[in-house]
Legacy VTK file of the C-alpha trace (Angstrom):
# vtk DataFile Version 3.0
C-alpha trace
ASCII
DATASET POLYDATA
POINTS 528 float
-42.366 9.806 -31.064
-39.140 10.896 -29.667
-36.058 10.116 -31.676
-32.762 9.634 -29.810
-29.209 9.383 -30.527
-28.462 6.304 -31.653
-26.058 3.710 -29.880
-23.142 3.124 -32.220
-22.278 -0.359 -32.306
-19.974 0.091 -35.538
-17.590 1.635 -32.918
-15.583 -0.446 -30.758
-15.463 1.805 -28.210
-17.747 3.639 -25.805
-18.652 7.108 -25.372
-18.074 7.888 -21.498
-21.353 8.684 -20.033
-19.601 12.082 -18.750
-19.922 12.778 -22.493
-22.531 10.669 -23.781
-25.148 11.596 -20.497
-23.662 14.292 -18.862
-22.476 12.091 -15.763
-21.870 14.441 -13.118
-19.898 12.853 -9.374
-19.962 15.779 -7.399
-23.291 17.896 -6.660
-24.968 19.226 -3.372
-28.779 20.131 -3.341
-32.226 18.902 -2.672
-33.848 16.463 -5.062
-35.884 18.712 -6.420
-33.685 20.915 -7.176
-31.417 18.570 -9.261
-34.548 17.552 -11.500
-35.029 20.825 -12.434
-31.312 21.239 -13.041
-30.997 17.827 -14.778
-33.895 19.035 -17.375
-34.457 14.960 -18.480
-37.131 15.443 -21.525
-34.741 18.682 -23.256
-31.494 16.341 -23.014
-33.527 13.049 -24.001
-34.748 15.374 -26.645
-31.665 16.571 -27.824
-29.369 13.927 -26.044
-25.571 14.402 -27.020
-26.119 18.412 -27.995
-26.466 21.047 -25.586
-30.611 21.786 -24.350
-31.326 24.547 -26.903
-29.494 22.191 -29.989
-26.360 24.338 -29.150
-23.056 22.087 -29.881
-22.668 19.290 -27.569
-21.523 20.039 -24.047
-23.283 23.595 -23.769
-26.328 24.925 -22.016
-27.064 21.349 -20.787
-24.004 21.108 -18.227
-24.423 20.120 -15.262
-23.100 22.303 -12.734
-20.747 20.604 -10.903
-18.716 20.834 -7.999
-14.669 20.233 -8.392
-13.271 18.877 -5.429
-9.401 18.664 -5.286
-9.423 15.283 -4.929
-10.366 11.857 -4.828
-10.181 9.570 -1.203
-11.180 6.172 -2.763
-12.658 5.351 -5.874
-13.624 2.654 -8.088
-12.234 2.336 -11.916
-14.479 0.993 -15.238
-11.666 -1.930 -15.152
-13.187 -3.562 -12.184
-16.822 -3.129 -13.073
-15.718 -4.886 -16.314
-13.986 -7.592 -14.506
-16.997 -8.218 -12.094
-19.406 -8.117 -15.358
-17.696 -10.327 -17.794
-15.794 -11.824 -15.895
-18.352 -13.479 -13.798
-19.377 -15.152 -17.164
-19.457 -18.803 -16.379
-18.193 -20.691 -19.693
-16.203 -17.384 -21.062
-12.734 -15.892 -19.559
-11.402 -12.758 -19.083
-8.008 -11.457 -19.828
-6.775 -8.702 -18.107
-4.024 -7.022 -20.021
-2.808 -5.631 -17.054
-0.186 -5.639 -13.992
-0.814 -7.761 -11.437
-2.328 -5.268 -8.897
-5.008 -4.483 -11.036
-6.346 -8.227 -9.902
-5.965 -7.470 -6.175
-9.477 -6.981 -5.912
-10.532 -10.740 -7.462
-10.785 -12.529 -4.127
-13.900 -9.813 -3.447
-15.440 -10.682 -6.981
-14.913 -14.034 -6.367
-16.936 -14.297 -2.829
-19.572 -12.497 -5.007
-19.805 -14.565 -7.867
-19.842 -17.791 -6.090
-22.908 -16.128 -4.056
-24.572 -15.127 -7.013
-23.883 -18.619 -8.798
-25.666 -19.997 -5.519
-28.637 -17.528 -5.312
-29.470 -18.519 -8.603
-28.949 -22.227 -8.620
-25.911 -23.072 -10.699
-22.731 -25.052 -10.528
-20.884 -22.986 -7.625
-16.951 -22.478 -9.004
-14.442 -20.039 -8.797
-14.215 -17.019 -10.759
-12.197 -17.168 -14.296
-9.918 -14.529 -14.965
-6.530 -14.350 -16.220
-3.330 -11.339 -15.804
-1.104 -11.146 -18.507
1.100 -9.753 -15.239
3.262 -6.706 -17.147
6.369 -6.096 -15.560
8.970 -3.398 -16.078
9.842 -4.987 -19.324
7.065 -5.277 -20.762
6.050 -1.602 -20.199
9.214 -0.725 -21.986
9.443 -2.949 -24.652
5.468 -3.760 -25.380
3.301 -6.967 -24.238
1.370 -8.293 -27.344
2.673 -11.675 -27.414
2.335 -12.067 -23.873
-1.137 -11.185 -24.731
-1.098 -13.949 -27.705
0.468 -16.085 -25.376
-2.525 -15.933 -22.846
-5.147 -15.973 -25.097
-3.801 -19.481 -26.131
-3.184 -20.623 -22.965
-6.540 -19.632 -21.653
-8.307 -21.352 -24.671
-6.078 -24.818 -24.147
-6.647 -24.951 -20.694
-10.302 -23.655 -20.488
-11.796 -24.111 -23.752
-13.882 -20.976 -23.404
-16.941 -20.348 -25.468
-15.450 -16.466 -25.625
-12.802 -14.446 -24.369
-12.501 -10.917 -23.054
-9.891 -8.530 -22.861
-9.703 -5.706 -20.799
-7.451 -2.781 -21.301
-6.120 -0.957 -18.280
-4.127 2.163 -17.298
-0.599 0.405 -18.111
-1.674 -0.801 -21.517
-3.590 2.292 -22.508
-0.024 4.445 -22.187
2.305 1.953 -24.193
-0.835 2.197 -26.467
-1.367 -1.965 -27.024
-3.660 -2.706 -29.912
-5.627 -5.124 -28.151
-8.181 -4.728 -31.057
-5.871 -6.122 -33.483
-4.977 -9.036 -31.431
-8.369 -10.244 -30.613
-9.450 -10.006 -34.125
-6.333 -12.079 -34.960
-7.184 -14.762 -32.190
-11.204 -14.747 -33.217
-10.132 -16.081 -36.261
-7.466 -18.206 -35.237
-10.202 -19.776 -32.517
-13.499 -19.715 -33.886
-14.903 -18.050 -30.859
-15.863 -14.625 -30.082
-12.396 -12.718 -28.735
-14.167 -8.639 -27.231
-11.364 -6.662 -26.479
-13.168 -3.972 -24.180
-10.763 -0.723 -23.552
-12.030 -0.078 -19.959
-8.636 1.915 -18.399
-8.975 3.234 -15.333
-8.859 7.093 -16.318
-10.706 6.451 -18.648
-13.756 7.866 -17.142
-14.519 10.298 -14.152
-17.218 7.565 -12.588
-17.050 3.400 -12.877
-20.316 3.033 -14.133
-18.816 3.329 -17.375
-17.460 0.188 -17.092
-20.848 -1.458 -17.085
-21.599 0.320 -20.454
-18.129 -0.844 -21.957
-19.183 -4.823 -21.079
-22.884 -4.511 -22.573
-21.297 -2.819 -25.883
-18.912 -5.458 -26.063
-21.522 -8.464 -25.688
-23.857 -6.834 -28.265
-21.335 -6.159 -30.489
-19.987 -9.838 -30.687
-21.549 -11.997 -28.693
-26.104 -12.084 -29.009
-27.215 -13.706 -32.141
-26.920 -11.265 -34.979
-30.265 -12.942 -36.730
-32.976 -13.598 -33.574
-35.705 -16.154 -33.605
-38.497 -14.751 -31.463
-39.028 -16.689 -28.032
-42.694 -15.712 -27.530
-42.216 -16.116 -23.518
-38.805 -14.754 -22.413
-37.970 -11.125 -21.227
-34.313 -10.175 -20.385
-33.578 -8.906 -16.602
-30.308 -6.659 -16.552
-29.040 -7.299 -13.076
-26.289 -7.717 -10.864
-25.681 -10.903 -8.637
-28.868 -10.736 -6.709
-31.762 -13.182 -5.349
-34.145 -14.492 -8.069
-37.222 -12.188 -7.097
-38.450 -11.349 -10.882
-39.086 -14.759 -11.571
-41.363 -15.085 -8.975
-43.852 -11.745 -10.855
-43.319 -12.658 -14.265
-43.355 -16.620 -13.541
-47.510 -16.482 -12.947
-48.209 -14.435 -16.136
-46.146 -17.039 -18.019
-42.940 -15.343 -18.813
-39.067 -16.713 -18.161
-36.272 -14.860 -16.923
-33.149 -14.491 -18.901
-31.102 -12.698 -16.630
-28.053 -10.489 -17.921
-25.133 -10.028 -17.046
-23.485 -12.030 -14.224
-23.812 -15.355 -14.174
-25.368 -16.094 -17.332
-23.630 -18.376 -19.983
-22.505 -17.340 -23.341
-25.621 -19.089 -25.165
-28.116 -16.519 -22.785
-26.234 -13.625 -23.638
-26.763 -14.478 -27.122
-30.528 -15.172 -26.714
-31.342 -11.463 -25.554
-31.738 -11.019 -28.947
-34.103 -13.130 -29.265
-36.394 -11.832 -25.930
-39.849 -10.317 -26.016
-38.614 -7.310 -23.672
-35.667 -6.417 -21.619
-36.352 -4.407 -17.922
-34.079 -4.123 -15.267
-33.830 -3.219 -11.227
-32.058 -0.257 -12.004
-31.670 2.356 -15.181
-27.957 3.415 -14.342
-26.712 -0.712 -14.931
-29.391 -1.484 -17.068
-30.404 1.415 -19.560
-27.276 0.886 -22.334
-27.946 -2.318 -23.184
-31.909 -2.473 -23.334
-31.109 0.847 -25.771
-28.845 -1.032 -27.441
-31.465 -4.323 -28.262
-34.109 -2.011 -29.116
-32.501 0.006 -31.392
-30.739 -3.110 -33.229
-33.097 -5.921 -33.024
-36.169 -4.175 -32.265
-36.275 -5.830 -28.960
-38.539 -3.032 -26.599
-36.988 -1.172 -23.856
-39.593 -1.741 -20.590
-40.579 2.516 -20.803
-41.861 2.557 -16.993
-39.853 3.222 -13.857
-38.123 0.647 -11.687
-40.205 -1.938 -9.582
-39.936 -0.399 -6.391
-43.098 0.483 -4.023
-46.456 -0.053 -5.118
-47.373 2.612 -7.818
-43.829 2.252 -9.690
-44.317 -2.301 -9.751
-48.342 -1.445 -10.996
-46.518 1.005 -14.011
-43.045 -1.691 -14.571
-46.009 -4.508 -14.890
-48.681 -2.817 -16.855
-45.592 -1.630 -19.507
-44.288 -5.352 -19.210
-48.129 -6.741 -20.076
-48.643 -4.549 -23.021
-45.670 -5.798 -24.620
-46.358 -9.548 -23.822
-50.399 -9.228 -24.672
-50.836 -10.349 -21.103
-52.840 -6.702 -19.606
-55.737 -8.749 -17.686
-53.930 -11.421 -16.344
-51.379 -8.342 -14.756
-54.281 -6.292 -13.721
-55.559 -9.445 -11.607
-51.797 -10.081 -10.359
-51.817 -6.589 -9.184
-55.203 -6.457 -6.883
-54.051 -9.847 -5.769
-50.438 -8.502 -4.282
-51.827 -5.468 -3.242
-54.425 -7.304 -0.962
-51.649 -10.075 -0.120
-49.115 -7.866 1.395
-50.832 -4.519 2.558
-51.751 -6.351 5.490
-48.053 -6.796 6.429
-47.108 -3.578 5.499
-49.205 -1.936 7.939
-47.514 -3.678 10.689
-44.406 -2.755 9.623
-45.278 0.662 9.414
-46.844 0.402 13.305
-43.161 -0.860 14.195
-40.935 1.273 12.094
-42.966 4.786 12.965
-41.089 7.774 13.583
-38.085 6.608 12.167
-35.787 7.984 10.294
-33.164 6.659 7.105
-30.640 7.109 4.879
-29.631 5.807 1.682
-26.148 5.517 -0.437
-26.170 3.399 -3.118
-26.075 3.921 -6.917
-28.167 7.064 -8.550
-31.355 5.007 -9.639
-30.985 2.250 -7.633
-30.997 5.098 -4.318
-34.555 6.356 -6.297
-35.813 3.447 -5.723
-34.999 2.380 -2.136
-36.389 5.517 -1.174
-39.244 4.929 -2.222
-39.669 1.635 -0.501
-38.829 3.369 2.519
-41.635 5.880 2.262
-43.484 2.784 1.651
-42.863 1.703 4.935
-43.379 5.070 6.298
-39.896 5.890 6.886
-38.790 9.585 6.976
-35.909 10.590 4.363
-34.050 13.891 4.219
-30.562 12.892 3.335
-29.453 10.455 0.812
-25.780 10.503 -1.345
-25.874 8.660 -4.767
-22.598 7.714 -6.245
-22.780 9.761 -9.939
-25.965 11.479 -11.417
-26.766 10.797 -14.911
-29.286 13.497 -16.057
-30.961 11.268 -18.820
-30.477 7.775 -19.415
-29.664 5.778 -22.438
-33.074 4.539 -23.023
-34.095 8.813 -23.075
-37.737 7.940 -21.736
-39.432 10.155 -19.440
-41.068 6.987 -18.033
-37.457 6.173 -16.895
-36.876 9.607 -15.002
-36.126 7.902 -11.626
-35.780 11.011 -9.565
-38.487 13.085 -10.579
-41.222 9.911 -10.265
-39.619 9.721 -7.018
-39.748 13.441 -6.209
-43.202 13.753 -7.803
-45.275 10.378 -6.090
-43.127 10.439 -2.837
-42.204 14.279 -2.315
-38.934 15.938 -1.837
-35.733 14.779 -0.275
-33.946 18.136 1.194
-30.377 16.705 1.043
-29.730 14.792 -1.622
-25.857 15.170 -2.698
-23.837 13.585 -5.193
-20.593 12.136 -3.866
-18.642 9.466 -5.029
-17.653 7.525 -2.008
-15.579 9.843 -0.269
-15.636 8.565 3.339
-14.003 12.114 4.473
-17.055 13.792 3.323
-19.599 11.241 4.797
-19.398 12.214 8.730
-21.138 15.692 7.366
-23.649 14.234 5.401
-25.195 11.800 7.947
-24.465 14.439 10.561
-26.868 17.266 8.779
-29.700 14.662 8.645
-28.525 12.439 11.942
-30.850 9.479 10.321
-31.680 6.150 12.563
-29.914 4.031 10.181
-28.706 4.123 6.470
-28.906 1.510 3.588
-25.506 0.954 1.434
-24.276 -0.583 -1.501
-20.517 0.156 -1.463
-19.734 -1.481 2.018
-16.360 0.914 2.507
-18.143 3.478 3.566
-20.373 1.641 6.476
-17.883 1.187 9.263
-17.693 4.889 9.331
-21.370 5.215 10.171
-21.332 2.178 12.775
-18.543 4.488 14.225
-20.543 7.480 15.119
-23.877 5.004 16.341
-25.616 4.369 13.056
-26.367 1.038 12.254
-25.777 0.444 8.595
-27.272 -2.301 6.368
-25.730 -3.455 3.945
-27.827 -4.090 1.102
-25.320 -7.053 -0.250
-28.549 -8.602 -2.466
-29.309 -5.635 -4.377
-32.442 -7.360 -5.278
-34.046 -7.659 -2.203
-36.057 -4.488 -2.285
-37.666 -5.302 -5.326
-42.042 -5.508 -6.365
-44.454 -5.877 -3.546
-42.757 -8.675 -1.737
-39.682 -6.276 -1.712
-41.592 -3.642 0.303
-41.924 -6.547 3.122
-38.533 -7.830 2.736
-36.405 -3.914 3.363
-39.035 -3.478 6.491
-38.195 -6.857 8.203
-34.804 -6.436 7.399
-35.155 -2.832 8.750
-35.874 -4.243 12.026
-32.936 -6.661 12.505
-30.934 -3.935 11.904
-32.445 -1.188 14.177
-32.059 -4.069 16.838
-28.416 -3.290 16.553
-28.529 0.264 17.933
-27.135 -0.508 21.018
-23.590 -1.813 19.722
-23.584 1.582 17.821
-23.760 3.605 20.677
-21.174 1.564 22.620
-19.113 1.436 19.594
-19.060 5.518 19.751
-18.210 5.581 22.541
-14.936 3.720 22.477
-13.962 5.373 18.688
-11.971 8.314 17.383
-12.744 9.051 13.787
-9.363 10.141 11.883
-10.355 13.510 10.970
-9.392 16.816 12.901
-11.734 18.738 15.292
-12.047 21.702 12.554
-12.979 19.097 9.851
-15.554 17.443 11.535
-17.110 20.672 12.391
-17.675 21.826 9.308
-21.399 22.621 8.276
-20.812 21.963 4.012
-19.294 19.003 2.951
-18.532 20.112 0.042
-16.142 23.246 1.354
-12.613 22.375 0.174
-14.398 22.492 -3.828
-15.880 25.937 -3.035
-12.910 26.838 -1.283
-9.761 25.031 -2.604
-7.681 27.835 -1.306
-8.226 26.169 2.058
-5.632 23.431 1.440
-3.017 26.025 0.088
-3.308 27.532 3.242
-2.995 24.392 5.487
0.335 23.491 3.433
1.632 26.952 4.131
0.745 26.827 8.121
2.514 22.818 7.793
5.978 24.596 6.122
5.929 26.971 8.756
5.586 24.566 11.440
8.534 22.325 9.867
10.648 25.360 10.126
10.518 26.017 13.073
11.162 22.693 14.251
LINES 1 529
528 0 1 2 3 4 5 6 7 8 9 10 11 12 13 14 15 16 17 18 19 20 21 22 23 24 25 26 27 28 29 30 31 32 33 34 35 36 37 38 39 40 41 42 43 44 45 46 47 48 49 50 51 52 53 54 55 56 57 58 59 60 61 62 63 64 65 66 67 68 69 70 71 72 73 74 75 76 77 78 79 80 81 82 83 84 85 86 87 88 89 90 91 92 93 94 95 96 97 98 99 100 101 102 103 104 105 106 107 108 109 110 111 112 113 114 115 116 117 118 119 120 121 122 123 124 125 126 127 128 129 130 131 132 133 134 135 136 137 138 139 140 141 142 143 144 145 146 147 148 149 150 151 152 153 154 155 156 157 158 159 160 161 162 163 164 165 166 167 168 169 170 171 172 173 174 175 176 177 178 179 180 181 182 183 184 185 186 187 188 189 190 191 192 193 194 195 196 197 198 199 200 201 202 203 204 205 206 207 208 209 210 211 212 213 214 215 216 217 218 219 220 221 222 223 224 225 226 227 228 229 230 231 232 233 234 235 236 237 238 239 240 241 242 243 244 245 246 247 248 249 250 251 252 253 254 255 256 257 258 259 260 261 262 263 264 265 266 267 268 269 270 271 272 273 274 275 276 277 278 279 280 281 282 283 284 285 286 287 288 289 290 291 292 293 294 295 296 297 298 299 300 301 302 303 304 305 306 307 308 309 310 311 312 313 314 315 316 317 318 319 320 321 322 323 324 325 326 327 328 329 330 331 332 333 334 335 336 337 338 339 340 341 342 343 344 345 346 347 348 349 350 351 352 353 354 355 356 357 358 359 360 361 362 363 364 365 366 367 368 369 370 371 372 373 374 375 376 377 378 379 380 381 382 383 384 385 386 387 388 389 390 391 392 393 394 395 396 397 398 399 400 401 402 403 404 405 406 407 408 409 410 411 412 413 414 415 416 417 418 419 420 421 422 423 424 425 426 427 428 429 430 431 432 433 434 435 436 437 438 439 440 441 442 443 444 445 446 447 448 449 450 451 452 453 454 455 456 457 458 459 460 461 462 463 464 465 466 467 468 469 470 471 472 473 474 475 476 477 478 479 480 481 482 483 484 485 486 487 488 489 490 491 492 493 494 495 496 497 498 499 500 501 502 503 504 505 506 507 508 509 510 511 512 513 514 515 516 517 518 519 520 521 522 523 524 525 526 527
């Protein structure tokens, strides 16, 4: 039995994953070649010390690639306000200038979608800014934090509150874990300060770690009463697909994070299980419920394509004593949909895709793709995480992918930098590509490739899933036409020599480049 590192939950902060994981946001290679790089079993193994057992952050780096700098990012603040805060009977405080809500009205499309998708009372999303000015930078904010924690609980009546840290805060140095234990026992109700700044962390997906430590550590129910039936799904905001494979063999859904109420947060505790669509989001806090309430952590891959569902199931059936009625779902869906599968295949032959979403999550649409018979040889995931929380080899996305599916030649690590994306697609010139993060899509509609995006991450999940991405597929081939015109009629805002670069990655292997361009600008301006 493999022992990992265990989660501390004493702590009220979070490791980063660049140091708990080895998070990595810049890499260029084929898939193969990063599992053998990434080494999963040795860092599961020894996760938090170096390969060998050598002190931690040796001989299990990562080697990766430095670029100069960022275009567009993400921070861990907003993944924490569109976890928590899409929390429908809790609030979230963000102690925080103003513009770190600019992005709410986006959150708040997507929770009241997600509220919808899953049948509950549609309402807006409820978060709060403590809105830190000039003065309070100078002089400190904690009673305008006091202030808003009462004022949210008066005018609310939350069964918790949240507070999120940001940049601002983080350099005055607020004790926002002094004030929340103040107000918990003023209240009565759980007050999680969560210290989620924006630098912080290299890569956001920190951010979903910082929300699940926070819930576990004050918000599921310390001393669990076993519900014999229920199985926690870490998710985003997406359709309701798991019910309908765990439904039939007689288990219920509690789905975690967004959108479920205080009390079901609490319950996951209490669950048989906890599985989720993707290991990146979902790995922390199944680790975390294991390892403190002996709740198990689903050790199969994600339920994408056939072979992966069969492995998530059979794990899923041996935990809830339910192996033959699962083995008689199985041949059922496999002789339901096949049918329709090999008509999709008929339509979608010879074509080509391309995938940029989220590390795991990208593992798994590829798959689906091959499924369908669709050729892949260029994909970018966001971040790589070389192991996972849950330290499982079961759970080594990219090498089941790699291994059942076979290689992908370009598979680069990039973290949403649009300037880089014109080379990627261009080395692989794909039919279409699949995307999570919708910034970068009008770029690819630009130069004639249709994009979907993939705005219910669910949707490509189990059998029915495989079905779903292929009829989808076709709507949005249909739309090849506008690309081309589209082309036609665009300049991309990049000069000739950038766009003709072979190696997307050349300004990190040659930074000097930029020096040299600021020297030839000078020059220019002098003359003038």
């Amino acid at each position: 039995m493999v022992k990992y590192n265990s989660i501390n939950l004493n702590l009220v902060d979070v490791e980063n994953r660049e140091k708990r994981l080895g998070t990595i946001i810049a890499w260029d290679g084929s898939a193969s070649g990063l599992v053998k790089q990434s080494n999963y079993q040795a860092r599961a193994l020894k996760k938090g010390q170096g390969c060998g057992g050598s002190p931690k952050g040796q001989s299990c780096k990562l080697c990766e690639l430095k670029m100069p700098f960022n275009q567009q990012t993400m921070c861990t603040q907003s993944i924490v306000a569109c976890q928590v805060g899409n929390i429908p009977d809790a609030i979230l405080i963000e102690h925080s200038s103003i513009g770190c809500s600019a992005i709410h009205p986006r959150f708040n499309v997507g929770y009241k979608i997600g509220l919808a998708r899953r049948k509950k009372k549609v309402e807006n999303i409820q978060i709060v800014s403590t809105n830190l000015l000039e003065r309070d930078m100078v002089f400190g904010a904690s009673e305008k934090l006091r202030q808003s924690i009462q004022d949210a609980w008066v005018r609310f009546k939350p069964k918790a509150i949240f507070i999120s840290a940001a940049c601002t805060t983080a350099i005055i140095g607020e004790d926002i874990v002094s004030v929340a234990k103040e107000a918990e026992e003023k209240l009565g109700i759980p007050v999680v300060p969560l210290s989620c700044e924006g630098f912080r962390s290299k890569h956001w997906s920190t951010g979903f770690d910082i929300s699940q430590h926070g819930i576990i550590r004050q918000i599921v129910n310390k001393k669990p009463k076993k519900q014999k039936n229920l199985i926690n799904i870490i998710a985003l905001w997406g359709t309701d697909y798991f019910s309908e494979m765990l439904n039939p063999l007689g288990l219920k859904v509690n789905y975690l994070i967004d959108m479920a109420t205080v009390d079901e947060l609490a319950q996951s505790s209490e669950a048989i299980a906890s599985a989720t669509f993707c290991h990146t989001l979902g790995s922390y806090y199944a680790a975390a419920l294991e390892q403190e309430y002996g709740v198990p952590d689903i050790k199969a891959p994600q339920p994408y394509g056939f072979p992966a569902t069969d492995d998530w199931l059979r794990a899923i059936s041996k935990v809830a004593s339910k192996e033959k009625e699962v083995e008689e779902y199985i041949i059922k869906e496999h002789e339901r949909v096949q049918p329709k599968i090999d008509e999709l295949k008929k339509k979608l032959k010879g074509v080509k895709g391309f995938v940029a979403t989220g590390s795991a999550y990208a593992h798994g649409i590829i798959s689906v793709l091959k499924e369908l018979g669709v050729e892949v040889n260029g994909s970018v995931v966001f971040h790589h995480d070389p192991v996972y929380d849950g330290g499982d080899e079961r759970q080594d996305t990219l090498k089941y992918l790699v291994h059942n599916y076979g290689d992908i030649e370009h598979l680069t690590v990039s973290k949403t930098q649009q300037f880089q994306f014109y080379g990627l697609l261009r080395r692989v010139n794909p039919d279409f590509i699949i995307i999570r993060h919708n910034g970068l899509a009008p770029l690819a509609a630009k130069i004639g490739i249709p994009a979907f995006a993939l705005g219910d991450e669910h949707l490509p999940v189990g059998y029915e899933g495989i079905i779903r991405v292929g009829e989808a597929l076709l709507n949005v081939l249909a739309r090849r036409k506008f690309g081309e015109n589209l082309k036609k009629h665009v300049k991309l805002p990049y000069t000739k020599w950038w766009l003709e670069q072979e190696d997307p990655f050349i300004l990190a292997k040659h930074p000097e480049i930029l020096d040299e361009e600021r020297e030839v600008m000078v020059k220019k301006e002098k003359l003038c």
